[in-house]
N, C-alpha and C positions, 0 to 999 in steps of 0.2 A: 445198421451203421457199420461202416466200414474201418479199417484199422488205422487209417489216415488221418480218419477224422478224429480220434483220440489225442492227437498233435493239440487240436485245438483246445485241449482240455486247459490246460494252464493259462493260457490267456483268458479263456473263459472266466475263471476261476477269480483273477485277477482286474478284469474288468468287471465282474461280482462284485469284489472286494472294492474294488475303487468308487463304486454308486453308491454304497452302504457305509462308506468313511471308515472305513476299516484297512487301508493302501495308500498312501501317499501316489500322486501323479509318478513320481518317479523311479518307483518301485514296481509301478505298471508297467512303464516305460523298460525300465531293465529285464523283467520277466517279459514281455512280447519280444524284444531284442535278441532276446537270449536260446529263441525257439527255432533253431537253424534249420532239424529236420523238417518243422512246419513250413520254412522261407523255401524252402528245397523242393518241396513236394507240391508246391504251387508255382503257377507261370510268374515271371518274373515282375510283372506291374504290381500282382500283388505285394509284395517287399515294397515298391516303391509305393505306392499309397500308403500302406502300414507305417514307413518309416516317417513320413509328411506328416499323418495324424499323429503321431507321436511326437513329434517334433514341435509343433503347435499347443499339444496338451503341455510338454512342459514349461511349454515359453506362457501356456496361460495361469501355470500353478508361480507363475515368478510375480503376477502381483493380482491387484483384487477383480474381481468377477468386472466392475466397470471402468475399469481403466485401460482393458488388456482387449485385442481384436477379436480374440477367439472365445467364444464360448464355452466352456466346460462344460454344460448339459447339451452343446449341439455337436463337440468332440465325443462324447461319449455315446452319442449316437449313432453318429459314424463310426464310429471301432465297430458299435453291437453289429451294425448292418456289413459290416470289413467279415467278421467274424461269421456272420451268417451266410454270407458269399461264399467265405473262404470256405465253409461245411459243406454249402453246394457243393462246388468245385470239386471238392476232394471224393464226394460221394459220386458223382459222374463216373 
C-alpha cells in the first residue's frame, strides 16, 4: 500500500462509523470535507463526485428514510465504492 493511500484512512474510518450508528451523517460529511491532502492527490472529479454524495447524504439525514429522494444505504454505498476507486487511484 502506498503512502497516499493512507489519506483515505479517515474517511474510511468515518464511513465505518456512520454504517454502525456510531457518526451522525454530518460528522461524516465534515470529516470527508476536511481531507484536502486526500482532494489534492486525486484528479479533480473525484472532489466533485465526493462533494454531490455528500451533499445528498445530508439532505437525506434532514428527514425520514421515506420521505427523502436519496437513500441512505444506496449513499453509503456509493461513498464505499468513491472510496475504493479513490484507493485504486491513489495506488496507480
Amino acid at each position: 500500500m502506498t503512502r497516499s493511500t493512507h489519506l483515505l484512512d479517515p474517511v474510511q474510518a468515518a464511513l465505518d462509523a456512520f454504517a454502525q450508528g456510531n457518526l451522525t451523517a454530518s460528522r461524516l460529511s465534515d470529516t470527508a470535507r476536511a481531507q484536502a491532502d486526500l482532494l489534492a492527490a486525486l484528479p479533480p472529479r473525484y472532489a466533485e463526485v465526493l462533494l454531490g454524495l455528500l451533499d445528498r447524504l445530508e439532505s437525506s439525514a434532514l428527514f425520514s428514510e421515506e420521505s427523502c429522494s436519496f437513500s441512505q444505504k444506496d449513499l453509503l454505498a456509493s461513498l464505499q465504492m468513491w472510496v475504493d476507486k479513490a484507493r485504486q487511484t491513489l495506488s496507480d
